[in-house]
FIDO-528005 format. One record per residue (C-alpha): residue in three letters; x, y, z. Coordinates in pm, 1 decimal. Layout:
<rs>
   aa         x         y         z
  ala         X         Y         Z
...
</rs>
This chain:
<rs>
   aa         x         y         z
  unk   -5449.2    2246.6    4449.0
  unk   -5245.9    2066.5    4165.2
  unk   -5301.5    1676.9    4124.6
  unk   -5114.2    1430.7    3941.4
  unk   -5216.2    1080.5    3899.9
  unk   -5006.6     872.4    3653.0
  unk   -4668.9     781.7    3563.9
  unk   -4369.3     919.9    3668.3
  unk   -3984.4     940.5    3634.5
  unk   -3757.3    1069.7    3897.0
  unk   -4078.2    1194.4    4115.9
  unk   -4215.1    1366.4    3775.9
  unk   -4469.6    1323.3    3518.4
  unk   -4315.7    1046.4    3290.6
  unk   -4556.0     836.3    3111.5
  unk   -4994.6     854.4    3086.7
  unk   -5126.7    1073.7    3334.4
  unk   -5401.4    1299.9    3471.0
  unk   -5306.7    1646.3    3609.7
  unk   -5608.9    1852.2    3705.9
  unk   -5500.9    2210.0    3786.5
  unk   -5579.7    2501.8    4018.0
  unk   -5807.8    2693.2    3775.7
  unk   -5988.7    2405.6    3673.3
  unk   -5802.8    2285.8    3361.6
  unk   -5752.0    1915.1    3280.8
  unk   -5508.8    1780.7    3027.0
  unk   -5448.9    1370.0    3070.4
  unk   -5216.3    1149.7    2823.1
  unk   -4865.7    1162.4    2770.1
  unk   -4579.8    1319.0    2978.2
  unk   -4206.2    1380.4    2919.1
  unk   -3979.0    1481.0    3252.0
  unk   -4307.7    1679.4    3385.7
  unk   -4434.8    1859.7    3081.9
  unk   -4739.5    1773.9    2819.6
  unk   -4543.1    1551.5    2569.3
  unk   -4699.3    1384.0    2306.0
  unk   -5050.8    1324.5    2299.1
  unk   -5336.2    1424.4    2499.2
  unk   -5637.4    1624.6    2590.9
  unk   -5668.5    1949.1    2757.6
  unk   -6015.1    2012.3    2911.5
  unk   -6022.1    2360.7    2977.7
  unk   -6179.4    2545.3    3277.0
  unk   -6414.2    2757.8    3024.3
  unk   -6512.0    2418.2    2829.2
  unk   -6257.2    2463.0    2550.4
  unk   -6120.2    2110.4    2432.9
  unk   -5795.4    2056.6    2237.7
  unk   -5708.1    1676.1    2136.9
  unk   -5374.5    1656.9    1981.7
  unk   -5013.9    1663.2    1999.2
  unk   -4828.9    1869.3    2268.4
  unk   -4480.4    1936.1    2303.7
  unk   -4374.7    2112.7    2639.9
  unk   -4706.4    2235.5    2770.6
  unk   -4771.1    2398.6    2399.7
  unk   -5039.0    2219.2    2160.2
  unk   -4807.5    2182.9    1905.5
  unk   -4827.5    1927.2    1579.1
  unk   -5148.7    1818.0    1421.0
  unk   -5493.8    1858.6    1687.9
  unk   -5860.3    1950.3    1719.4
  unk   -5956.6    2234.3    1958.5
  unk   -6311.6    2275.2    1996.2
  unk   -6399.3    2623.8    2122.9
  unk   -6676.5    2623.9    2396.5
  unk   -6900.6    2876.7    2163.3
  unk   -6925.9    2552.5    1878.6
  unk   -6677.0    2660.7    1689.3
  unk   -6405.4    2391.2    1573.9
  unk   -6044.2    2391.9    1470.1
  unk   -5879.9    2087.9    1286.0
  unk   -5541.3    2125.0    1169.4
  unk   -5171.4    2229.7    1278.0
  unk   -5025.1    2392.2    1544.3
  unk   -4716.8    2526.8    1664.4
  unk   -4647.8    2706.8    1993.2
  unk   -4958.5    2714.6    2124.5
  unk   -5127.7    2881.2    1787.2
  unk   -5316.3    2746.7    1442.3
  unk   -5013.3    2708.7    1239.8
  unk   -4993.2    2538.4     869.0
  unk   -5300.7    2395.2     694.3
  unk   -5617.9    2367.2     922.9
  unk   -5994.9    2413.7     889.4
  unk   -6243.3    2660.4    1093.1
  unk   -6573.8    2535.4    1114.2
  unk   -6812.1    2784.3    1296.5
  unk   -7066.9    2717.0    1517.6
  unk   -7284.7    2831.0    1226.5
  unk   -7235.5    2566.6     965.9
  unk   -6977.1    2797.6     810.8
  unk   -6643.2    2686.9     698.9
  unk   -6314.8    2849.9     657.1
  unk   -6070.6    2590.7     493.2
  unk   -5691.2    2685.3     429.2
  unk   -5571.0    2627.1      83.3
  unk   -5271.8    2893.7     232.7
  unk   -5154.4    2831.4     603.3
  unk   -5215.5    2926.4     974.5
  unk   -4913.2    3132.9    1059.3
  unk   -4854.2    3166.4    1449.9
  unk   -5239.9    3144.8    1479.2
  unk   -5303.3    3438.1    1180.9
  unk   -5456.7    3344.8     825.0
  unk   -5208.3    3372.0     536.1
  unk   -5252.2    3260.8     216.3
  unk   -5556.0    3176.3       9.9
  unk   -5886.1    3051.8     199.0
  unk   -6235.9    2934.2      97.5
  unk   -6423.9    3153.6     317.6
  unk   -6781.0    3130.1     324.9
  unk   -6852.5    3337.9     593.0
  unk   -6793.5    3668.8     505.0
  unk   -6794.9    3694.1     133.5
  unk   -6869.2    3271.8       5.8
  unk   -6566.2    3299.3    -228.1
  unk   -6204.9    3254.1    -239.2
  unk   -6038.1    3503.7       4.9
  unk   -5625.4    3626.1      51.9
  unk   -5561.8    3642.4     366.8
  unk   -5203.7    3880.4     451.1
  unk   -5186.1    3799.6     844.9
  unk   -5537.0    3809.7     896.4
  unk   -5657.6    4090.5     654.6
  unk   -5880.7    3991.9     438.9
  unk   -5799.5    4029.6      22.6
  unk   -6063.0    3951.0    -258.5
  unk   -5812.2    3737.8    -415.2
  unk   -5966.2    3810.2    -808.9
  unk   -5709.9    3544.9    -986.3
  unk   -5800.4    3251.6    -733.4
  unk   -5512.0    3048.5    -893.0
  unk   -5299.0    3004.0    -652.9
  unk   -5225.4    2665.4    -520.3
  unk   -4880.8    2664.3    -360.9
  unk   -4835.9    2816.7     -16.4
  unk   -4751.2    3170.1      54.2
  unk   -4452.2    3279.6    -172.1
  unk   -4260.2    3620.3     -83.5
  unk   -4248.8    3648.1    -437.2
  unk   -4603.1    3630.5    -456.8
  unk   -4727.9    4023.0    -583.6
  unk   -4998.4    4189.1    -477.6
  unk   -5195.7    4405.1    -779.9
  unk   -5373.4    4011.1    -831.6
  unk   -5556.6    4083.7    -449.7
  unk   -5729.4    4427.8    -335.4
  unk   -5833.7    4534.6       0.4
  unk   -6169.4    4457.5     123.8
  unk   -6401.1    4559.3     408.6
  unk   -6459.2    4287.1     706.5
  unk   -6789.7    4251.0     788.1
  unk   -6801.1    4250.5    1164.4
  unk   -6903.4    3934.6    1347.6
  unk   -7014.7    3917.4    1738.3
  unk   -7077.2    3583.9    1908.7
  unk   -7281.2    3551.2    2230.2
  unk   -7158.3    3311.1    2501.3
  unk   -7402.8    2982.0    2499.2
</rs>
């Protein structure tokens, strides 16, 4: 079952609180008329941890999930998803810093990406570009063309559960 222990408004969540929920998530901090407002922490059921701003049950401003696997997110969000300039650490030492954005959780923009080719990498909603100019400094521009980046292969990566 649901429990609530904190603050309220109007027999809601209003305030600092702890709800722990049915399927074993946690979040406690703040609360606006019943929702995750503000900030807090979300301890999730499969050991996931986001620490950050919320804004109506979404992690949404600037946060840190850590994924359960090691792997470790620092940066913006928006809706629920990695959105504007974060980094990606994996669990491997390996680092994937934005120099372009997180758009609704999908790299766009330039990236040093060490991971899967330890260079400069375009990212076009997740697909991977060898960006061969490497100048670019500003965010993602529409005008931006594209005979500066060519496609490149993904190498694929598989995690095992710890």
């Amino acid at each position: 079952s649901v429990k609530y222990d904190g603050e309220c408004k109007d027999d809601v969540a209003h305030g600092i609180g702890t709800r722990n929920y049915e399927n074993g998530d946690v979040y406690t901090g703040e609360w606006k008329d019943g929702k995750t407002h503000g900030k807090g922490v979300m301890t999730y059921a499969n050991h996931d941890i986001y620490d950050g701003e919320w804004k109506e049950y979404c992690k949404d401003g600037k946060g840190t999930m850590k994924y359960h696997n090691g792997d470790v997110y620092k940066g913006g969000f928006s809706k629920d998803k990695m959105h504007g300039k974060g980094t990606y650490k994996y669990a491997t030492g390996d680092v994937l810093k934005s120099i372009g954005e997180w758009k609704d959780g999908k790299k766009r923009g330039l990236f040093d990406d060490v991971v899967r080719v330890r260079e400069k990498v375009f990212y076009d909603f997740d697909e991977a570009r060898l960006d061969l100019n490497a100048k670019r400094e500003a965010p993602w521009d529409e005008d931006t063309d594209f005979e500066d980046v060519v496609p490149m292969k993904r190498r694929k990566v598989s995690l095992s559960p710890s």
